[in-house]
N, C-alpha and C positions, 0 to 999 in steps of 0.2 A: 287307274283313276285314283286322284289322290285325297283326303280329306279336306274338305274347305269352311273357312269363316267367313261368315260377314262382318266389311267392314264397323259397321255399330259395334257386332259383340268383339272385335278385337280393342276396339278405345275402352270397352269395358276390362278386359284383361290389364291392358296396358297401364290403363288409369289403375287398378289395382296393386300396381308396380311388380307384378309380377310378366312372364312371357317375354322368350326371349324371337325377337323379331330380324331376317336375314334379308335384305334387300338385292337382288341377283342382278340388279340391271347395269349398265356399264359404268364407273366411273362418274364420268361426268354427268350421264342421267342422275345419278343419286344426289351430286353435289346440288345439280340446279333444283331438286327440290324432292323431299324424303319426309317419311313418317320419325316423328322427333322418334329417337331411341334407336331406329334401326341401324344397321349393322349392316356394310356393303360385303357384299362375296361375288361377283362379277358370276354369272353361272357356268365362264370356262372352266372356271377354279372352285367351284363345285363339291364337296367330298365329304367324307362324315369328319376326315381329322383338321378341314378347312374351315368350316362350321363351328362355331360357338357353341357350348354347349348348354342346353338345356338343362333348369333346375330339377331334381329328381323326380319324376311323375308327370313333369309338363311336357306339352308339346312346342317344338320347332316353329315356329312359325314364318310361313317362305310369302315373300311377297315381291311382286316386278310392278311396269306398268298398266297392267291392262290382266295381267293372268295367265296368260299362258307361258310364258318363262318361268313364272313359281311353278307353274303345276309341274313340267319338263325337269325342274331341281328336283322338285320331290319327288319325282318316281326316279331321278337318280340316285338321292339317297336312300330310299324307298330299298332302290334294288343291291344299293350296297349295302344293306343288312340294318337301319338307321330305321325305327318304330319312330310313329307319333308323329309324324313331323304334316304339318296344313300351310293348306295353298290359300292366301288372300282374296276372297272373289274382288275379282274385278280391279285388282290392284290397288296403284297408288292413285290413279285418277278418281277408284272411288271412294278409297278414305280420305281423300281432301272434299272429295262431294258431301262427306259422311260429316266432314269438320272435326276429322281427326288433329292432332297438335301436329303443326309442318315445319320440316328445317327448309329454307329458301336459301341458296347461293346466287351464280351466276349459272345464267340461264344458257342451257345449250339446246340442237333439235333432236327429237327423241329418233332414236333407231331406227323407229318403223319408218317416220319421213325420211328419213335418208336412202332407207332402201327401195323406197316407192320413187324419189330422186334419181337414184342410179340408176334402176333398173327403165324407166322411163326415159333418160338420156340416150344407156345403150341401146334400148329399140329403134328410137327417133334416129340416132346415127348409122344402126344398122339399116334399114330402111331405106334413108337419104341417102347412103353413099354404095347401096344395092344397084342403084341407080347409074353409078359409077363405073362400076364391077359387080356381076352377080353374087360374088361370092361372100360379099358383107351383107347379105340376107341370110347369110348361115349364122349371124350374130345376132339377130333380131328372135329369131327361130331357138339358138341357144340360152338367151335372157328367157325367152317365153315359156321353156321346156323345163329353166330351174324356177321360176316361178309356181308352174303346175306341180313338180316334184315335192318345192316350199308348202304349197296345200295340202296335197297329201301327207305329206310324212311329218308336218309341225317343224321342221328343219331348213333354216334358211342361212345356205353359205353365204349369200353375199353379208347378208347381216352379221354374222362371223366374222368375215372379213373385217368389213367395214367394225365394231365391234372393238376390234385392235391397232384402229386409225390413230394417230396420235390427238387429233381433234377431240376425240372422244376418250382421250386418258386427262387423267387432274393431275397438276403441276400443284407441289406441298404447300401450304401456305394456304392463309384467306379465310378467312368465317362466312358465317351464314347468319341470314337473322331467322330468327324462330318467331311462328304465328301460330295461334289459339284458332 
């Protein structure tokens, strides 16, 4: 279990100009809209030498959309040997709740809808063409069982997968506007 901030006391850090802040979520989540100053590290790529380093004494600070991918960083650098380092509560949806400074891009759908997407199509097709041939209920059964796995263990392949979709990478180029 990793260290955590609340949003409020992080724009307090920040506005300070000190604290160095790591955004884990894919790409294109970050572009379409991020805490002004953070710093994207996708959490495949993850690592203490991937990471930006923190000013002497301060702490990391890991933030995604919602929490639980910062917390999942930090106990990966946690576990590669890397002190200090705090998980955002509640992400990026609550420092913009919080009225933290936001970069805005171009808007894409966040991770989680995509996988609730996918995972939702392959039942309905598993299902529907069960119907068919028995054996496309082994599909439906299979989507259900990585689902269950994804609860348990905070580990979601398809989101992975999905994750390294080309949809979900930034092509160079394009600004953002920034809002207070």
């Amino acid at each position: 279990m990793s260290a955590t901030i609340r949003p409020i006391d992080l724009g307090h850090v920040l506005a300070s100009g000190n604290g160095t802040l790591v955004d884990v979520r894919t790409p294109a989540e970050f572009q379409s809209g991020h805490v002004r100053g953070a710093v994207n590290v996708p959490l495949e790529q993850v690592s203490p030498t991937s990471v930006p380093k923190p000013q002497e004494g301060e702490p990391l600070y890991v933030i995604c959309q919602k929490g639980s991918r910062g917390g999942k960083a930090c106990d990966q650098l946690a576990a590669a040997g890397m002190s200090n380092v705090v998980n955002v509560e509640g992400g990026t949806s609550a420092c913009e709740q919080a009225g933290l400074p936001m970069v805005y891009g171009k808007q894409t759908m966040s991770l989680e809808r995509q996988v609730r997407i996918a995972a939702g199509t392959l039942v309905v097709l598993g299902v529907g063409l069960g119907f068919v041939h028995p054996a496309f209920f082994g599909l439906a059964a299979f989507v259900g069982a990585g689902l269950v796995f994804a609860g348990l263990t905070d580990t979601c392949g398809m989101g992975m997968l999905l994750a390294r979709m080309p949809w979900n990478q930034v092509r160079t180029g394009g600004g953002g506007c920034v809002r207070n």
